[in-house]
C-alpha positions, 0 to 999 in steps of 0.5 A: 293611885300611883302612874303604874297602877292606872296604866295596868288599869286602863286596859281594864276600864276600856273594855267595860266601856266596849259594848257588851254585845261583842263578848256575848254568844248566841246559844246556837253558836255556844252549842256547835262550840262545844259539840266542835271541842267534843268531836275534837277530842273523839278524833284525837281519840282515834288518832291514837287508835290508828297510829299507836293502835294499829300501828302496836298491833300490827308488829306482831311479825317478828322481823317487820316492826320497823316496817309495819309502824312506818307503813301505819305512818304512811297509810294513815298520811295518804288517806285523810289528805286524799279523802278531804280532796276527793271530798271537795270535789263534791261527788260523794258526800253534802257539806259536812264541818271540818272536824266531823269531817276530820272524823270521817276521813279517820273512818276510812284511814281504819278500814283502809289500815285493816285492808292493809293488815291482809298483804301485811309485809308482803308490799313494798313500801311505796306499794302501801301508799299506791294500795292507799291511793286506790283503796280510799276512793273504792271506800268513799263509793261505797260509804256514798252508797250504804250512809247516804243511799247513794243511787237510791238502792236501799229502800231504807236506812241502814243501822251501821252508827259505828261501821261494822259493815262499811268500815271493818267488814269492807276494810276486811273483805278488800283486804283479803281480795288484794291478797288473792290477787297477789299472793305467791307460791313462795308466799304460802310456804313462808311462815310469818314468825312472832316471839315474846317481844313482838307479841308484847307489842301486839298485846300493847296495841290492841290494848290502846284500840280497846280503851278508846274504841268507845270514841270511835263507835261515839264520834258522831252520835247525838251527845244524848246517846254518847253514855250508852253508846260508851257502856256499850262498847266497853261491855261488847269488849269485856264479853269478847275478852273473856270468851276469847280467853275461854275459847283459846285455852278449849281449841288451843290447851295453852293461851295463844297470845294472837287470839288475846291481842286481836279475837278480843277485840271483835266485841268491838267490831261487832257492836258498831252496827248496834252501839247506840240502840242495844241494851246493855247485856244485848251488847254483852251477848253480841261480844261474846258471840263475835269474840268465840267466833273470832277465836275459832276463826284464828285457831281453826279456819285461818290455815284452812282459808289460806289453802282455799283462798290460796291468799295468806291474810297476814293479820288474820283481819277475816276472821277479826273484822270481817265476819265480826263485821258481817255479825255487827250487821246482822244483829242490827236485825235483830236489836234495831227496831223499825229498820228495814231488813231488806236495806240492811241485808242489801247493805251487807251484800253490796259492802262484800260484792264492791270490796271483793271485786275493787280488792281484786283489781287493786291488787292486780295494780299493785303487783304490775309495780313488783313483789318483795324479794324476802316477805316479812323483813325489815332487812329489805328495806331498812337500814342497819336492820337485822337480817 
């Protein structure tokens, strides 16, 4: 045997001779690896759906791309540094893994990206990052209450696996509250405008947070039930898909691209309470039902709400997460068998009544620090953007 041969050959033999036990793995340890590298990939998943998905979807209004996508950027960067940090301090929540806590902190970034959807355009830029700071606490409390019955005010637990009540209706509901507290006069009487380009945009992102919305309602369900929850949800999508093209073309006579871009995914919404325990035309049936509610909300109730209210809810996050969200919730009565319908129904109240009274004061904060001069333009605060 050559010199050269053996030296590349005595790593080899030294480590035969180690103790075999150093190399082996207990099955414990082999398992919570692979559950670990699971959730990982779940949370890159949603990662996606938070920046290019949100992000895409909220470029809708014509002259605030650049805005709206730096704003996503923003959101999402002060909301999972500061629900790791409120987290620490060990007044919510028990010990969790970092991953799993990695995708709870993603949970709260969505919800707070579509309270920020309601005043869409209407904030200065630092004032999405004061909403963030204010929102993400608000959040915790009341995720510490519904998940984890917190000051033990529900007699039972409550069926919201992929968070139509804690994170979308609550996301919604706050998001709408802001907006009661801040709207001007001269906001309600400035169209928000959108073209072909921007609408694309919008078709673009909402087509990311469909194919991976299964990761998200999937992310911390027992591995046993990811491939029903996974059919599920994309089953919700395609009945909400298909019932929102039915209902625009009936309330609208032509396809309205908003609709497309965002009643299409209330299926999603709405399964979230449900994904892991319905049966698949059950999923189907709660997409549709939330998908035609949803479409009728764009087209029929969004200006109406908008003159009650006096409160313009620039993305429309009412009518897609919601009543959506609230609809999730409700059928969990239904489809849950065992669950306490008085947990659930109060689960429901508390979401609506903390969201709407935190929203209302977190708006009045946020306008102590100014309101834009121009709604819905770049030009205000970009460089070299069109005026």
């Amino acid at each position: 045997m050559s010199k050269i041969k053996f030296f590349l050959l005595l790593p080899l033999m030294l480590l035969l001779l180690l103790p075999s036990s150093i190399f082996a793995a207990t099955p414990g340890s082999e398992l919570a690896s692979v559950l670990e590298v699971q959730q990982y990939n779940r949370a890159i998943h949603i990662m996606a759906m938070l920046l290019i998905g949100f992000g895409f979807l909220m470029v809708f209004v014509k002259k605030y791309g650049r805005s709206a996508l730096t704003a996503t950027f923003l959101l999402v960067s002060v909301s999972l540094p500061l629900y790791f940090f409120i987290h620490s301090l060990e007044i919510f929540n028990e010990a969790k893994g970092e991953i799993e806590l990695l995708i709870l902190a993603e949970f709260a970034a969505a919800s707070l990206l579509i309270a920020a959807g309601a005043v869409l355009g209407r904030l200065k830029m630092f004032q999405y990052i004061i909403l963030g700071l204010l929102f993400i606490p608000f959040y915790m409390l009341n995720e510490w209450v519904i998940v984890e019955n917190g000051l033990d005010l529900l007699k039972g637990a409550v069926a919201d696996t992929g968070g139509s009540i804690v994170i979308h209706a609550y996301g919604a509901l706050f998001g709408l509250a802001v907006a009661m507290s801040m709207t001007k006069r001269k906001d309600l009487e400035k169209p928000i405008e959108a073209d072909a380009t921007s609408d694309r945009y919008s078709l673009l992102g909402s087509m990311v947070l469909w194919v991976f919305w299964p990761s998200f309602c999937a992310a911390l369900v027992p591995v046993e039930a990811i491939p029903h929850t996974v059919v599920n949800v994309f089953l919700a999508l395609s009945g909400s898909t298909l019932i929102t093209y039915i209902s625009s073309i009936s309330l609208r006579g032509k396809i309205n691209a908003a609709d497309i871009a965002n009643a299409a995914l209330a299926g999603g919404v709405a399964i979230g309470s449900t994904c892991d325990h319905a049966s698949h035309s059950g999923a189907m049936l709660i997409g549709v039902i939330a998908g035609a509610v949803s479409t009728f909300g764009f087209a029929r109730i969004q200006s109406k709400q908008q003159r009650a209210f006096r409160a313009v809810d620039t993305c429309g996050v009412t009518n897609l997460h919601g009543i959506p969200g609230i609809i999730g919730g409700l059928a969990a009565i239904v489809v849950v068998e065992g669950l306490n319908v008085s947990s659930q129904i109060s689960a429901i109240f508390i979401t609506i009544v903390s969201a709407l009274i935190f929203g209302f004061l977190s708006g009045k904060i946020i306008s102590i620090f100014g309101h834009r001069n121009e709604a819905y333009e770049d030009a205000e605060e970009f460089e070299d953007a069109e005026e």
